[in-house]
N, C-alpha and C positions, 0 to 999 in steps of 0.2 A: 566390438559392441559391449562386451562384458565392462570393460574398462569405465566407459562413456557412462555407463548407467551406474555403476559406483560415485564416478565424477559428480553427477548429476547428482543422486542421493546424497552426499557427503555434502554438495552445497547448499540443498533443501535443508540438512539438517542445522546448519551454523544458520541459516537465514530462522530457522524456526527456533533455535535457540537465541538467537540476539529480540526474535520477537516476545520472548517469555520475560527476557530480562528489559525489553523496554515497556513493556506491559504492568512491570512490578514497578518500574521508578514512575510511570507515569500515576498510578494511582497513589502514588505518594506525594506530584506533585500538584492533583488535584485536592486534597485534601488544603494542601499550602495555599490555592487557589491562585496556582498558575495559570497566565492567559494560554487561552487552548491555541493560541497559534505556535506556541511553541511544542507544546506537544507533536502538531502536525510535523514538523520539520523532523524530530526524533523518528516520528513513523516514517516518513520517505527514506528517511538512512534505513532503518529496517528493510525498504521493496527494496534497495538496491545491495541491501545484501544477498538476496536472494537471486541476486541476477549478475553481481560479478564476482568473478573468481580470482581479484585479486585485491590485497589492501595495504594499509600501513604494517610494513613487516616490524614483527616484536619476538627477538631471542630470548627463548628460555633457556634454562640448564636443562643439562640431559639428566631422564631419570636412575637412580643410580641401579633401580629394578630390569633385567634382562629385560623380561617381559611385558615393561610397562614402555622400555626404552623400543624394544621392536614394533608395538602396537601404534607409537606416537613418528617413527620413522614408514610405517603404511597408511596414514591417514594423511600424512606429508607429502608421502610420495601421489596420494588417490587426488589430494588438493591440486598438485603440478601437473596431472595429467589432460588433454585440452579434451574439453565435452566434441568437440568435431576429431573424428579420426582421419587422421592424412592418409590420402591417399597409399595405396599397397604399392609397393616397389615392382618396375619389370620385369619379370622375371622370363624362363626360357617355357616354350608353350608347352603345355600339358594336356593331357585330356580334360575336358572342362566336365564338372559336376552339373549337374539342373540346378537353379536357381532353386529349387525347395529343398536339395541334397543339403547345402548351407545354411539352412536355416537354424538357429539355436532357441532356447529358451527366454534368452539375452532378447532376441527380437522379438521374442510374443510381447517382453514386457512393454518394451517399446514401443510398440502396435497399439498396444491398451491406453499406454500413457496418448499417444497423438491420435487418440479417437476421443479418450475424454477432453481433451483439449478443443479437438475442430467443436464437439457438440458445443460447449460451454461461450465460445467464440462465436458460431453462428447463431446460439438463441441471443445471445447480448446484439449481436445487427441484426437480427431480425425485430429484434422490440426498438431499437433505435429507429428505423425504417417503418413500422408501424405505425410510434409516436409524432414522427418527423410529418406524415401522410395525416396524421388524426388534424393535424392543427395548418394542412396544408393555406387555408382557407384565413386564418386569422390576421387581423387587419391592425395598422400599425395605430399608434393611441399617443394623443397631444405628452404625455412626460415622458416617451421613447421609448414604451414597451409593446406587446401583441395581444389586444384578447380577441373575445368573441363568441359566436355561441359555443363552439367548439374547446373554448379553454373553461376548465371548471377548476384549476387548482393552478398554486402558484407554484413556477417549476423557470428553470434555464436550461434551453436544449440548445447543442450547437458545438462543436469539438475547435473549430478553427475562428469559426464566426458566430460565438453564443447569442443567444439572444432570449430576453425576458419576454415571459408572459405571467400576464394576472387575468383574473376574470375582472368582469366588466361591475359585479357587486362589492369589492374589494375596494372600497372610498378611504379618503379620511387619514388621519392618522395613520391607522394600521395599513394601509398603503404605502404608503412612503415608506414606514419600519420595513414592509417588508420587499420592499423595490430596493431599500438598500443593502437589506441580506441577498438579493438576489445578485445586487451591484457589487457587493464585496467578494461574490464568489468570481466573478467575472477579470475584476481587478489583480485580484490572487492567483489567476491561471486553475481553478479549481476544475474549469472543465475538460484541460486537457491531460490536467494530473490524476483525475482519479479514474478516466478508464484505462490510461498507464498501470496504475496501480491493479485492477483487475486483469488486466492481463500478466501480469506479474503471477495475483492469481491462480489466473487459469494454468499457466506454465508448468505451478507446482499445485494441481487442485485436490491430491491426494494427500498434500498436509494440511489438515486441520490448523496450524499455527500459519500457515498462510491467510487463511480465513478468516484468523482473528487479528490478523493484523490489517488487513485490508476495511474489515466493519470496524475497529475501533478506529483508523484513518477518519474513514467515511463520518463517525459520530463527533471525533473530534475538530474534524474540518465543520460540519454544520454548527457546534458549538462557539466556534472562532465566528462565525459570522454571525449569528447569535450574539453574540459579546459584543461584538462590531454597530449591531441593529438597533441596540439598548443603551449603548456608552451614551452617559450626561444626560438623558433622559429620566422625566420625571416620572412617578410610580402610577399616573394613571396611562401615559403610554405606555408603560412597560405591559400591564394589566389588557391592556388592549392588544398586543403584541401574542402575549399568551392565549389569549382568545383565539385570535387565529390561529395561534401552531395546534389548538383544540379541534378547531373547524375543522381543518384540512389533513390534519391525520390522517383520516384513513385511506383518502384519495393519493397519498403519496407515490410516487415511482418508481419501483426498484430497475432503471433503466443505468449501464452505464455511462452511458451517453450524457445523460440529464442528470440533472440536482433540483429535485424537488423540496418542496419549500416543507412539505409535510411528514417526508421519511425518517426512519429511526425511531427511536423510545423518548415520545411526544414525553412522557411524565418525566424521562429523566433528563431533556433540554427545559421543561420548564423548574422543574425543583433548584437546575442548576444556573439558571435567570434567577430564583430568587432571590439565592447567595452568593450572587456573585458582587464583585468588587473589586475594584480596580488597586493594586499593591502598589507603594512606593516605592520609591528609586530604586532604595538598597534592597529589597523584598526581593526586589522585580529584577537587579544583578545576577543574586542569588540563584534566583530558578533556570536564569538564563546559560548562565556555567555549570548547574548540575545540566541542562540538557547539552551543551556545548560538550563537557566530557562524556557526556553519555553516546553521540553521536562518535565522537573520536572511537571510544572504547565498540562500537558495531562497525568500524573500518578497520579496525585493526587483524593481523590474521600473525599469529602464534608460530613460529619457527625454534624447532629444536634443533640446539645444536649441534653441528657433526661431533661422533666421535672420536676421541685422541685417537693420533695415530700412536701402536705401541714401538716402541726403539727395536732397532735389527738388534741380534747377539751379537758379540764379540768374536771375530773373527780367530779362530787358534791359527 
């Protein structure tokens, strides 16, 4: 058990480090004003680094410090080691201890960790089953979406079979804008990617760098559709568009299940509709290969190399 939860840790921690470091390029290449869907794709190589334990192997030289060389051959060794312990060997029968004689500290931690997990896992289906029941009743509407009285915010519930809903005063322009941020999340797989990603999460919900990888996912994915909703439109839909991500602020859903059409930092999707614009070709290469190496560089996992063997003596 001892082992397993080093494992575990050791791989929380490179997933919470590749999330610092994608964290630092991406505000640099929002600045450049990169489409936020490349971003998105940087943060998914982040969830899965935090979920597998293996990548593009990259030899380093050995450090030429004892100390620094023994440190980097234990954290090699914790990396190789499989989160599932195999089975114990047959051995010949003994007196058997009580199951709580066995018990170590190793297991309490354990225990902690898969309680915060189950809670975290059950309130997310239980507000999805909530949601799912609040809007059981909504009635299907001539452009292919659901309202009714019971829908009062525009949201997409559904993990295998999404489906849009608006309310029934959402006319006009600003309907359509935002049938089609609802339509781009749908087209994108945003609904079965991001309670993927929370459960990711939940797995590791003791690291904060989990957390911020998951909500900056989460803000960059609405952005991309945002970007999506606004592209070749002229500035009084745009105007009209930001109207409603006003309206519906507060009604938003923090469900993982759903993508509501109002969640996140309403001020900073609209300041970033303001200034947004679309980059040419070469711009738009550009952003695409920093994230292209950037993703490479959170696959990759670091191997030191064996020590020389040293020469027998000479034999007298």
């Amino acid at each position: 058990m001892r082992s397993t939860v080093f494992a575990f840790l050791l791989l929380s921690a490179r997933g919470g480090a590749a999330a610092l470091a994608a964290w630092a390029v991406c505000k640099l290449l929002r600045r450049a004003h990169a489409p936020s869907r490349l971003l998105c794709w940087l943060w998914l190589a982040v969830g899965l680094q935090f979920v597998l334990s293996w990548g593009i192997p990259l030899s380093l030289p050995r450090p030429q410090n004892t100390q620094l060389a023994a440190a980097a051959d234990t954290v090699q060794e914790l990396g190789e080691l499989p989160l599932v312990a195999p089975p114990p060997a047959v051995s010949a029968p003994a007196a058997a201890l009580p199951w709580y004689a066995r018990l170590t500290p190793w297991h309490a931690l354990a225990a902690v960790w898969a309680v915060g997990v189950a809670v975290l896992v059950v309130r997310g289906i239980v507000g999805y089953i909530k949601l799912k029941r609040h809007v059981a009743l909504a009635c299907k509407t001539s452009d292919g979406c659901y309202g009714g009285a019971c829908v009062t915010a525009p949201f997409t519930l559904g993990i295998l079979r999404p489906r849009v809903y608006l309310p029934d005063d959402l006319q006009g322009t600003a309907r359509q804008a935002v049938l089609l941020h609802e339509q781009t999340h749908i087209r994108r797989r945003d609904p079965l990617t991001k309670p993927l990603f929370y459960a990711v999460a939940c797995l590791h919900w003791f690291n904060p760098l989990a957390w911020l990888a998951f909500y900056t996912f989460e803000r960059d994915m609405e952005a991309a559709c945002d970007e999506a909703a606004v592209r070749g439109r002229p500035l009084p839909e745009r105007n009209a568009y930001c109207e409603s991500l006003l309206h519906f602020a507060v009604q938003g859903r923090s469900i993982p299940g759903s993508l509501a059409f109002g969640q996140g930092s309403v001020k900073e999707r609209i300041v970033h509709l303001l200034h947004y614009r679309r980059l040419g070709a070469g711009a738009l290469a550009v952003c695409a290969a920093v994230v292209g190496l950037s993703v490479t560089a959170c696959m990759v996992r670091p191997q030191v190399e064996d020590a020389p063997a040293t020469a027998a003596p000479p034999a007298t």
